[in-house]
C-alpha positions in Angstrom: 24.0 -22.5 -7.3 21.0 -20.3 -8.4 22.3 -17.2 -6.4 24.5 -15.2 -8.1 22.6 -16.0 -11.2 19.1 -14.9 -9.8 19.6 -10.6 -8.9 22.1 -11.8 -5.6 23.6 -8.1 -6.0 22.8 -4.9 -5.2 21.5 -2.3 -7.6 23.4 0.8 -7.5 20.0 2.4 -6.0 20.1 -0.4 -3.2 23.5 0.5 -2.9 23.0 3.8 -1.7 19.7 3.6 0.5 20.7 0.6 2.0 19.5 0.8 5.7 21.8 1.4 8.9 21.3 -1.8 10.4 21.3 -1.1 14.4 20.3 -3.0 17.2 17.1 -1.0 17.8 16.1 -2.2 14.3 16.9 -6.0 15.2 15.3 -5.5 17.9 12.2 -4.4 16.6 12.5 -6.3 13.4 12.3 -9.8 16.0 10.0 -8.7 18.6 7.5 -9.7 15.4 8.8 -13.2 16.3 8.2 -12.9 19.9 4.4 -14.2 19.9 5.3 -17.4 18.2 8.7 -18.4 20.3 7.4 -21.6 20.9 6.7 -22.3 16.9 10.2 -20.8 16.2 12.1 -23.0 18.7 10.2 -26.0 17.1 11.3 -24.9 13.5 15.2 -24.5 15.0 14.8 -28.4 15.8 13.2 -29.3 12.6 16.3 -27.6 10.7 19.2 -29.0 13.0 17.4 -32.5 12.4 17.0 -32.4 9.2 20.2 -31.3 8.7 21.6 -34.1 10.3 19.2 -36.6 8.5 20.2 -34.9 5.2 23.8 -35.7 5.5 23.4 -38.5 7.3 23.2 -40.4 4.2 26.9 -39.1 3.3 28.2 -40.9 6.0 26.5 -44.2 5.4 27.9 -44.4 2.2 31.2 -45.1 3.9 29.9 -47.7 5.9 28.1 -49.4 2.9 31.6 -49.3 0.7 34.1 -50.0 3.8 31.7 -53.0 5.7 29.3 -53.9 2.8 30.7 -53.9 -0.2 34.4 -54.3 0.4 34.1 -57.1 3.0 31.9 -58.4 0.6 29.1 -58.4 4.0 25.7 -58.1 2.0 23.6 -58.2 5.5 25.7 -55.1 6.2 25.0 -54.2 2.6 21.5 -53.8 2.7 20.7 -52.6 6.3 23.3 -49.9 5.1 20.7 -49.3 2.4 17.7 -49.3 4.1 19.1 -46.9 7.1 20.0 -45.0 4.0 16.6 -44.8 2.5 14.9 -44.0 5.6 17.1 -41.2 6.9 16.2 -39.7 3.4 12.3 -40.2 3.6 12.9 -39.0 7.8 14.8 -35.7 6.5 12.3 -35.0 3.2 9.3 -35.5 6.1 11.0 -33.1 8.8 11.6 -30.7 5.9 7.8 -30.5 5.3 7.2 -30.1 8.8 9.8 -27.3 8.9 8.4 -25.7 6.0 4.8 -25.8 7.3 6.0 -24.5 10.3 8.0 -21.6 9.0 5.0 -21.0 6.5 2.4 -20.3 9.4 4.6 -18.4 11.4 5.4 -16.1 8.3 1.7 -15.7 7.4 1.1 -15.2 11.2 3.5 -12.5 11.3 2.2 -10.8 7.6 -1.3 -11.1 9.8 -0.1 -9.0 12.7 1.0 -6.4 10.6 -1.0 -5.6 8.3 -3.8 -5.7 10.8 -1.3 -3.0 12.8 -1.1 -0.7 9.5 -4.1 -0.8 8.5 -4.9 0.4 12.1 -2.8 3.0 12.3 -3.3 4.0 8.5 -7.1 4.2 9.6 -5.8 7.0 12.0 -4.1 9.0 9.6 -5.6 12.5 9.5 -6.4 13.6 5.4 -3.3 15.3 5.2 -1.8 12.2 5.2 -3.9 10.5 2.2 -3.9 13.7 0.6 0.3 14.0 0.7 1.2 10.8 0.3 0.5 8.5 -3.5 -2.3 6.0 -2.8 -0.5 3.7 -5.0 3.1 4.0 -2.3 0.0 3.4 0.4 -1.5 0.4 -1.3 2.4 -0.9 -2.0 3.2 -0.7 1.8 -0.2 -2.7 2.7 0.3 -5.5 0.1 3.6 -6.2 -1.6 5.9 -4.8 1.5 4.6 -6.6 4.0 3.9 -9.9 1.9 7.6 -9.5 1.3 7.9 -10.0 4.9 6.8 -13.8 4.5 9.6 -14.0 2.2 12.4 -12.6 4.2 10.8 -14.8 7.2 10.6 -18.4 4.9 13.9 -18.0 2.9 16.2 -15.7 4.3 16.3 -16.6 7.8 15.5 -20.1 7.5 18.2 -19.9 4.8 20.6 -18.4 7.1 20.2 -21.1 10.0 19.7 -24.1 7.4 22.9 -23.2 5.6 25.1 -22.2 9.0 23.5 -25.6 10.6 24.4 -28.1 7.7 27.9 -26.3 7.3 29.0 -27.0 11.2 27.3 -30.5 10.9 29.3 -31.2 7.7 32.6 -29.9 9.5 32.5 -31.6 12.4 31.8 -34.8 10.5 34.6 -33.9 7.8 37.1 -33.2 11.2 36.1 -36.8 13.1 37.2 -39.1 9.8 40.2 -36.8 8.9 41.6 -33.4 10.3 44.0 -33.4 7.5 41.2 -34.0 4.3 38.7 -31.6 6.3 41.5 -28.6 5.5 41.9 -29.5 2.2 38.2 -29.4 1.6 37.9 -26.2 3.5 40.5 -24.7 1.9 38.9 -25.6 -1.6 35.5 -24.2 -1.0 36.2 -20.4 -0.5 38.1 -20.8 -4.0 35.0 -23.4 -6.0 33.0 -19.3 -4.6 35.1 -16.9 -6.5 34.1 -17.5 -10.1 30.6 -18.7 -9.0 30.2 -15.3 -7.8 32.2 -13.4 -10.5 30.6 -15.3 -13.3 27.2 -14.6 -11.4 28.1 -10.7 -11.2 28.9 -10.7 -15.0 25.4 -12.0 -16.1 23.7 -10.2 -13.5 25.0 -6.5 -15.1 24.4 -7.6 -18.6 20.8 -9.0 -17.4 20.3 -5.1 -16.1 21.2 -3.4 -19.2 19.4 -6.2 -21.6 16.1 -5.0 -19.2 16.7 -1.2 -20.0 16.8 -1.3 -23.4 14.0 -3.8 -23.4 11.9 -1.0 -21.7 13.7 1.3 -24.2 12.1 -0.9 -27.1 8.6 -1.3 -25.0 8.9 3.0 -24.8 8.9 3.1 -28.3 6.4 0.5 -29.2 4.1 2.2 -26.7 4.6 5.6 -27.8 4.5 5.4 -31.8 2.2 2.5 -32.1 -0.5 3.7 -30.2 -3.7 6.0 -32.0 -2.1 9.3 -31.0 1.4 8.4 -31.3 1.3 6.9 -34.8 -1.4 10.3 -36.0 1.7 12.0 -34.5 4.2 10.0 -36.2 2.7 10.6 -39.9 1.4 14.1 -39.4 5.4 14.9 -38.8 6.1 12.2 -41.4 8.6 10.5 -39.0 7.9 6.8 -40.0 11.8 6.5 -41.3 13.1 8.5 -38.1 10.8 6.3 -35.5 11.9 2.8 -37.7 15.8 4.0 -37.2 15.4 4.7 -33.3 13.6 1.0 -33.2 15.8 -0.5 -35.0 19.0 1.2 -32.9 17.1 0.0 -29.9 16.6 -3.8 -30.6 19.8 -4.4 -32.1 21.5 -3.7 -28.9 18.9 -5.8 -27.4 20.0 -8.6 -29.3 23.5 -8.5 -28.6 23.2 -7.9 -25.0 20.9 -11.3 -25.1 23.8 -13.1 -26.8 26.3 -12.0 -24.5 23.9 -12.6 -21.1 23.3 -16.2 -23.0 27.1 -16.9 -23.6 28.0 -15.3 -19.9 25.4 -18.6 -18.3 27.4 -21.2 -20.5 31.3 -20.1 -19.8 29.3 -20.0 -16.0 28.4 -23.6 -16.1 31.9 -24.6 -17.7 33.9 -22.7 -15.1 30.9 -24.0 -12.3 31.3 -27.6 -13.4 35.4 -27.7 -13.8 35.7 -26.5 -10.2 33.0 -28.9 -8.7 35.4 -31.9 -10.2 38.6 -30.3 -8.6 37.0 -30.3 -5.3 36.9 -34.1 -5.5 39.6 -34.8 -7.4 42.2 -33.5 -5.2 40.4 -35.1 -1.7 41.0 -38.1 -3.9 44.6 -37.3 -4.4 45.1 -36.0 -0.6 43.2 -39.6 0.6 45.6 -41.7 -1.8 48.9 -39.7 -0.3 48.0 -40.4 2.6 46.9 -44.4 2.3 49.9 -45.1 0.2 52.6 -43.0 1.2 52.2 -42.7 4.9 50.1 -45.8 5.4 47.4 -44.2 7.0 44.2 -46.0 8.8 42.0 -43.8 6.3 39.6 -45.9 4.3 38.1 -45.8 1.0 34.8 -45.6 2.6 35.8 -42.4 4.6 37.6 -40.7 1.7 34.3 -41.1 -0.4 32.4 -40.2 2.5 34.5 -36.6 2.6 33.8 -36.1 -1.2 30.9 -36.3 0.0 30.7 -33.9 2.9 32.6 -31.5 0.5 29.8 -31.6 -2.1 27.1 -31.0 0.4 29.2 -27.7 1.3 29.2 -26.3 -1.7 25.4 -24.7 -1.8 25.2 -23.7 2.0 28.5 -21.6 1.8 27.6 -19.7 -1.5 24.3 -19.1 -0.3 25.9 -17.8 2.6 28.2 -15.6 0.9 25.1 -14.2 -0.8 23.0 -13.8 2.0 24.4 -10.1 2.6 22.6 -8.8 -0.1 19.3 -10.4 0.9 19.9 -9.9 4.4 20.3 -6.0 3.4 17.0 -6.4 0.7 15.2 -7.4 3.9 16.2 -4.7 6.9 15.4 -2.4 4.1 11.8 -4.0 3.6 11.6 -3.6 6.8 12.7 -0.2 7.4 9.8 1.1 4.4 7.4 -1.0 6.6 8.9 0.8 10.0 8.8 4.5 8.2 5.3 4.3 8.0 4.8 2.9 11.2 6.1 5.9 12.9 4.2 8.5 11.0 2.6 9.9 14.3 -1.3 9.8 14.4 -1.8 13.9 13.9 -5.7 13.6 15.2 -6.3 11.4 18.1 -8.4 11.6 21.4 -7.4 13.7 23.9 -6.4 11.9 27.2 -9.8 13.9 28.7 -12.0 13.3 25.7 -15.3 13.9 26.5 -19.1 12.9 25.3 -21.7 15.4 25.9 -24.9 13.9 27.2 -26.9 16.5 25.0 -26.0 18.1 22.0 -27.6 21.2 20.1 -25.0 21.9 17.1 -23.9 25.4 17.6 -20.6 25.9 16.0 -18.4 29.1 16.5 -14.9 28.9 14.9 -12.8 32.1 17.0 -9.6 33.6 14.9 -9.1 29.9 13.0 -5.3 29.9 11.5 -4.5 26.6 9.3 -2.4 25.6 6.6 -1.3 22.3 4.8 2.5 23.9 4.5 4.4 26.0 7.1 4.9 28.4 4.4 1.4 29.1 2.8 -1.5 29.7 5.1 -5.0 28.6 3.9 -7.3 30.2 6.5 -6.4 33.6 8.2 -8.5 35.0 11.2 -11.8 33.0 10.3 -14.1 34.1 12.9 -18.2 32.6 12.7 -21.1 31.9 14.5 -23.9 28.8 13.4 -26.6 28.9 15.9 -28.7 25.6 16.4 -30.8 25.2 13.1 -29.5 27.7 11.4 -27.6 27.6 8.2 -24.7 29.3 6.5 -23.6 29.5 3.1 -19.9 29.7 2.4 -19.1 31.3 -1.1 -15.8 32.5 -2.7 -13.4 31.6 -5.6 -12.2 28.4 -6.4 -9.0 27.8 -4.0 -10.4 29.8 -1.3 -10.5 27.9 1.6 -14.1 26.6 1.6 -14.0 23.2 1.9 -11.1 23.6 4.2 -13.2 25.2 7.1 -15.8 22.5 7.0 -13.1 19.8 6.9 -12.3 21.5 10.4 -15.6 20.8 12.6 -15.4 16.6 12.0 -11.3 17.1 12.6 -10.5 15.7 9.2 -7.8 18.8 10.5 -6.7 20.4 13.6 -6.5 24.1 13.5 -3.0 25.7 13.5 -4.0 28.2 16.0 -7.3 29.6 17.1 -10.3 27.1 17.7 -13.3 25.7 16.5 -16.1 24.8 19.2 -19.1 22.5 19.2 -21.9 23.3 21.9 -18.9 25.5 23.5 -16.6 22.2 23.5 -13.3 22.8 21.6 -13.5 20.4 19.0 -9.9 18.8 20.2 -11.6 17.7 23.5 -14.8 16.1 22.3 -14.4 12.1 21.5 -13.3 11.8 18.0 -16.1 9.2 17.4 -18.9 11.0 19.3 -18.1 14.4 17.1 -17.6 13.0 13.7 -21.6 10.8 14.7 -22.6 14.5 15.2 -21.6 15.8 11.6 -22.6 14.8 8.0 -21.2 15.5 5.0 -22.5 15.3 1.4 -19.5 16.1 -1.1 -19.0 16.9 -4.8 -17.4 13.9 -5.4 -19.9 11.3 -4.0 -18.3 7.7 -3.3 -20.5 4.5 -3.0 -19.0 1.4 -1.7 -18.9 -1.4 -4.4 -22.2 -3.7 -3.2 -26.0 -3.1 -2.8 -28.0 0.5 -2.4 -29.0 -1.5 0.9 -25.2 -1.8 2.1 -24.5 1.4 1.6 -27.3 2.6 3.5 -26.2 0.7 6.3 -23.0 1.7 6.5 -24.1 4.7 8.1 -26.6 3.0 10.2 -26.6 -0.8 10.5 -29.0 -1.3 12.5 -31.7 0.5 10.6 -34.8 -1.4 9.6 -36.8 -1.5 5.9 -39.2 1.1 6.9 -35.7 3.6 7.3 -34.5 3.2 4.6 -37.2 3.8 2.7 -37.9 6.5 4.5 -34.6 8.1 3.8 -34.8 7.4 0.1 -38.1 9.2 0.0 -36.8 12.0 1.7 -33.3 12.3 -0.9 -35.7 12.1 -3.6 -34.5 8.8 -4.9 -37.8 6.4 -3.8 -38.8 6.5 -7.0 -36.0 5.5 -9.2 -35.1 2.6 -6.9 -38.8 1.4 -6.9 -38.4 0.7 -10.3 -34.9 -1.0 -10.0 -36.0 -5.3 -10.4 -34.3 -5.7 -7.2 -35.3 -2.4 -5.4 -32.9 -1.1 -2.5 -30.8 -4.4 -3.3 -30.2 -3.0 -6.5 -26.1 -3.2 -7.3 -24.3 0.0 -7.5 -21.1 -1.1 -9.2 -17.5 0.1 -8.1 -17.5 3.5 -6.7 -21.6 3.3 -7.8 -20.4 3.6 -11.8 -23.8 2.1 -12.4 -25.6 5.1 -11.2 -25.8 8.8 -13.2 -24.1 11.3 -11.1 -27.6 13.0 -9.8 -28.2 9.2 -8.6 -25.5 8.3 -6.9 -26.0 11.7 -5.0 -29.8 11.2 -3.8 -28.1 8.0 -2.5 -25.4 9.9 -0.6 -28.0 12.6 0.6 -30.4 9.4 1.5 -27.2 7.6 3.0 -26.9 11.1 5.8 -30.4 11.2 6.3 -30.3 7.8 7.8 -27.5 9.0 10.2 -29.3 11.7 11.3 -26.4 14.0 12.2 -27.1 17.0 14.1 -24.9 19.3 11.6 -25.1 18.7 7.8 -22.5 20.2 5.1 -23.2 20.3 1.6 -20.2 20.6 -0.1 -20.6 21.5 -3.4 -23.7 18.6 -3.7 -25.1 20.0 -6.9 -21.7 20.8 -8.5 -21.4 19.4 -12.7 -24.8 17.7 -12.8 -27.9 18.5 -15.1 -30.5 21.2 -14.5 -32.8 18.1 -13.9 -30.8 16.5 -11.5 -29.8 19.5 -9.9 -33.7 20.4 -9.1 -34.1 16.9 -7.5 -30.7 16.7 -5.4 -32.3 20.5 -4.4 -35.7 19.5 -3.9 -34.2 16.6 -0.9 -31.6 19.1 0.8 -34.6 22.4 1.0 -35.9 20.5 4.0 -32.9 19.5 5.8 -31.7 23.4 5.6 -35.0 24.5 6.9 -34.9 22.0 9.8 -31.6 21.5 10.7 -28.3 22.9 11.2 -26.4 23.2 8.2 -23.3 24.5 5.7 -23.5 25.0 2.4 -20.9 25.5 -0.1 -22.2 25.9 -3.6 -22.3 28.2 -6.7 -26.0 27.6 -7.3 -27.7 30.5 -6.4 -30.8 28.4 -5.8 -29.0 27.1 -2.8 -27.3 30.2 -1.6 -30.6 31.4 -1.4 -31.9 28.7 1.2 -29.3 29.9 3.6 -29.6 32.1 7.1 -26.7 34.1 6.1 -23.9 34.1 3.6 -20.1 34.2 4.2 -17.4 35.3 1.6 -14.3 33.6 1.3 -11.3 35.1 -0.4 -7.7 34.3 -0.1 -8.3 32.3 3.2 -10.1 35.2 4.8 -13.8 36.2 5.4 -14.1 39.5 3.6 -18.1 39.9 3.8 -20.9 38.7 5.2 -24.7 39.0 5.1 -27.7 38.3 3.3 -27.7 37.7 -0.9 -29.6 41.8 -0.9 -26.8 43.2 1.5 -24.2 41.4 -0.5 -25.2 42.6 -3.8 -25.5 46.0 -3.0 -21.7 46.2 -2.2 -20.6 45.8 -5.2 -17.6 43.2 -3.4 -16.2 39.6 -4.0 -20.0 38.7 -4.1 -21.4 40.8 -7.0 -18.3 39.9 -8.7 -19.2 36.1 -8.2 -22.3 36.3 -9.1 -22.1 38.1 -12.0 -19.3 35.7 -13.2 -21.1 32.3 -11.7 -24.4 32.8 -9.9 -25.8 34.5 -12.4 -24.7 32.1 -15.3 -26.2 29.7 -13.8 -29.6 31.4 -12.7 -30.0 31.7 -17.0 -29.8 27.5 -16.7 -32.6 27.2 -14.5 -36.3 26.9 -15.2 -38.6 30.0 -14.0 -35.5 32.7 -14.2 -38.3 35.4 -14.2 -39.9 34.5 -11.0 -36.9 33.7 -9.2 -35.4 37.1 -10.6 -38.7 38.4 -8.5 -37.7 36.9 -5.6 -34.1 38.1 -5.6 -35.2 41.6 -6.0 -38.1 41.1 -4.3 -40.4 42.9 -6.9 -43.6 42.1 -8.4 -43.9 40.9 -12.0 -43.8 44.4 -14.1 -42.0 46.5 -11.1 -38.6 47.3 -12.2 -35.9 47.2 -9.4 -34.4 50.4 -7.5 -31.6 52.1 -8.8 -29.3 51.4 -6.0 -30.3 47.5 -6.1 -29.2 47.3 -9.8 
């Protein structure tokens, strides 16, 4: 009788996006079941016979009035009993099979698919993460699909269990009396009506008692916290914020007294029709024994009133079941949406896996953009030899990190192409060309675990000596050697344990181990101290001497280290050259380094001597006139 009293109605919202149940959606909705037919035909026979079992008992109550009690037979009497009790402990046991059943093939099913999503959500280029709200991500992994075990335990076990004890109950209603049978058939449809209209009535006043609860939770929150209630008594609005309150929970309490009164005119109404039900099979039953001498006993006319109770539940749950049946496709259908989100960077069917690899990079008239309508990159046209390195420079919003999110295919290019070794980056193996890049980001993220499991993550197999190795080489030995538990020092969640400058060396150590054959630096010395900064420097000085790499920075320390500088502006390349070339211009660059570079030159130790190395003069020569 819980239904209608329990949310069994649609919200105006559900209402309206309610799914277009088809049979493609069925279809795909049960082919989840298909693995487990076997389990499923088993849980149809544990329902159907404990169904039986369950109103089995019904019908041995007529025997034990009609050949027990009223022949006064007590052998009859007691084996009546006994059959009684054992049908009832055989149907409780079959119900826990059933249920055990039903369970495994529901977690069975929540297993398949969140192992598919988190697949395919694995293949999601970052477009996708970056577009979409991590928490709508997180909701579709956890509460969505567990919602599936719910829709598979309840509401189609519900639906089979409730149609299955109704045709039972029938048939057995039809065999001792066609004529009873209607009247009880008849009498069920109407015991529905105010079950469900009492059932809608609390269920509204429920919904607006919970909005003006988050009304009065609004206010609470907002004038009793530290900056609402300094806000409250610098406006002096104590009387204004007490009126609104008090407004608020007054309404509260009525609607609380009205939801409260709605449950006990329910239970009056609920428990008036439940006795008519009965009475009038008893007033059909007596008609018929007394005025037209029928062979209908006493035994079969309790036996109905029976039956007829046992009906009551599985019809109004069926009645209700549209909503949940709608709650569910629409589950399913947020589950499905996400599903069919097509995989934007995937293998080519011809993917291939150079045997050698050197690391030039050319990108040829790159084209990209996030939206249709606003390009990022225009025309972006480079060459990276083999162990060279570049330095990409330009405003904030430029389109920096944007080219170097091309190379590993966190992207595809909109038109134009970016090559590897001559290899258009869309044919190479998507595994084999994001082994060849390594990236060390502003914002460095450590797994939550060990400095040891981190490491490993980018090579698993790599021994003590490695690691160590790596940590030397990132500037970060040191620290860690002092750490009580060394390399299995804790990090904390997303490394929160570690300084910023830390957590870096780490990440620097952490590509080092990979040994890719292209590194990016990506802004790696972005908001940390001068001291930091000098160590995270000190670890990447050898890497862009040695290997192929990208730099994106506004250090001029690290602009420095590089082959050749590129300018970024607006999505487009506007110079190029060396930090001397660039300056004497009087461009994007000199602008940038007048606002930024320089700025932060003043913040570093030895200005003068660097300041002699940009200009390239001796200490006491002043620079040329058309340097300045």
């Amino acid at each position: 009788m819980g239904g209608p009293m329990g949310g069994q109605f649609l919200t105006e919202e559900e209402k309206k996006n309610q799914p277009k149940v088809t049979p493609e959606l069925l279809k795909r909705v049960f082919s989840y079941l298909k693995p487990y037919t076997k389990q499923f035909i088993l849980v149809l026979l544990c329902i159907f016979v404990s169904s039986f079992f369950t109103l089995l008992p019904s019908i041995i109550t007529g025997k034990i009035l009609d050949d027990g009690l009223l022949k006064r037979d007590f052998r009859a009497l007691v084996y009546y009993i006994v059959l009684s009790l054992i049908v009832t402990l055989a149907a409780s046991l079959i119900g826990v099979a059933e249920n055990y059943i039903n369970t495994w093939i529901a977690q069975h099913i929540t297993f398949d698919m969140r192992n598919q999503m988190y697949s395919h959500l694995q293949k999601m280029s970052q477009r996708f993460f970056t577009t979409n709200n991590q928490g709508d991500i997180i909701t579709r992994m956890t509460s969505d699909i567990d919602g599936v075990k719910t829709v598979v335990t309840n509401t189609f076990s519900s639906i089979l269990s409730n149609s299955i004890t109704l045709i039972i109950a029938m048939v057995a209603m039809f065999q001792k009396n066609w004529i009873l049978a209607l009247v009880g058939i008849v009498i069920v449809p109407v015991f529905t009506l105010p079950t469900r209209k009492a059932g809608k009535k609390r269920w509204t006043l429920t919904n607006e008692s919970q909005q003006v609860n988050d009304e009065v939770n609004g206010i609470l929150n907002e004038t009793l916290s530290v900056s609402g209630q300094l806000l409250v008594k610098l406006f002096g609005k104590e009387k204004y914020e007490y009126d609104r309150y008090e407004n608020a929970n007054r309404r509260m309490i009525g609607l609380n007294i009205k939801e409260s009164m709605a449950g006990r005119w329910f239970r009056v109404i609920l428990t008036t029709f439940t006795s008519i039900g009965p009475m009038l099979l008893y007033l059909a039953g007596g008609i018929l024994m007394m005025k037209y001498d029928s062979d209908i006993t006493i035994g079969d006319i309790t036996v109905l009133v029976s039956l007829l109770g046992r009906m009551y539940m599985p019809v109004n749950s069926l009645l209700n079941i549209q909503v949940e049946w709608i709650r569910s496709m629409a589950l399913f259908k947020r589950i499905f949406d996400y599903f069919d989100i097509p995989v934007e960077i995937k293998n080519a069917d011809d993917a291939v896996t150079p045997d050698k690899v050197t690391g030039d990079v050319i990108f040829e008239h790159v084209e990209f953009s996030y939206e249709e309508s606003k390009k990022i990159l225009k025309d972006i046209n480079f060459t990276l030899n083999a162990g060279k390195s570049i330095a990409i420079v330009g405003p904030s919003g430029s389109g920096k990190s944007t080219i170097v999110n091309l190379i590993p295919r966190l992207y595809d290019v909109d038109s134009g192409s970016v090559t590897f070794d001559g290899i258009d980056v869309r044919k190479l193996d998507l595994g084999f060309l994001r082994n060849q890049v390594g990236v060390v980001s502003q914002e460095t993220y450590l797994f939550n675990g060990t400095i040891r499991q981190n490491l490993l993550y980018a090579k698993p197999d790599a021994s003590e000596e490695d690691m160590i190795e790596a940590l030397k080489k990132a500037n970060i030995w040191d620290f860690i050697e002092k750490q009580e538990k060394g390399i299995d020092t804790e990090v904390g969640n997303r490394g929160l344990k570690l300084s910023g400058g830390e957590k870096q060396r780490i990440s620097i150590a952490r590509i080092i181990l990979k040994d890719p054959t292209i590194f990016i630096f990506d802004e790696a010395t972005s908001a940390l101290d001068s001291i930091s900064e000098k160590k995270i420097q000190d670890a990447i000085d050898p890497i862009i001497k040695s290997k192929t790499s990208i730099l994106i920075a506004h250090r001029l320390s690290t602009i420095l280290a590089a082959d050749e500088i590129l300018v970024v502006k607006d999505g487009t390349i506007v110079e190029r050259g060396s930090h001397k070339e660039l300056l004497g211009r009087d461009g994007v660059y000199r602008e940038l380094y007048e606002t930024q570079f320089s700025k932060a030159l003043l913040e570093e130790d030895g200005v003068s001597e660097l300041e002699q190395y940009i200009w390239g003069t001796q200490p006491g020569d002043e620079p040329d006139d058309d340097e300045d």
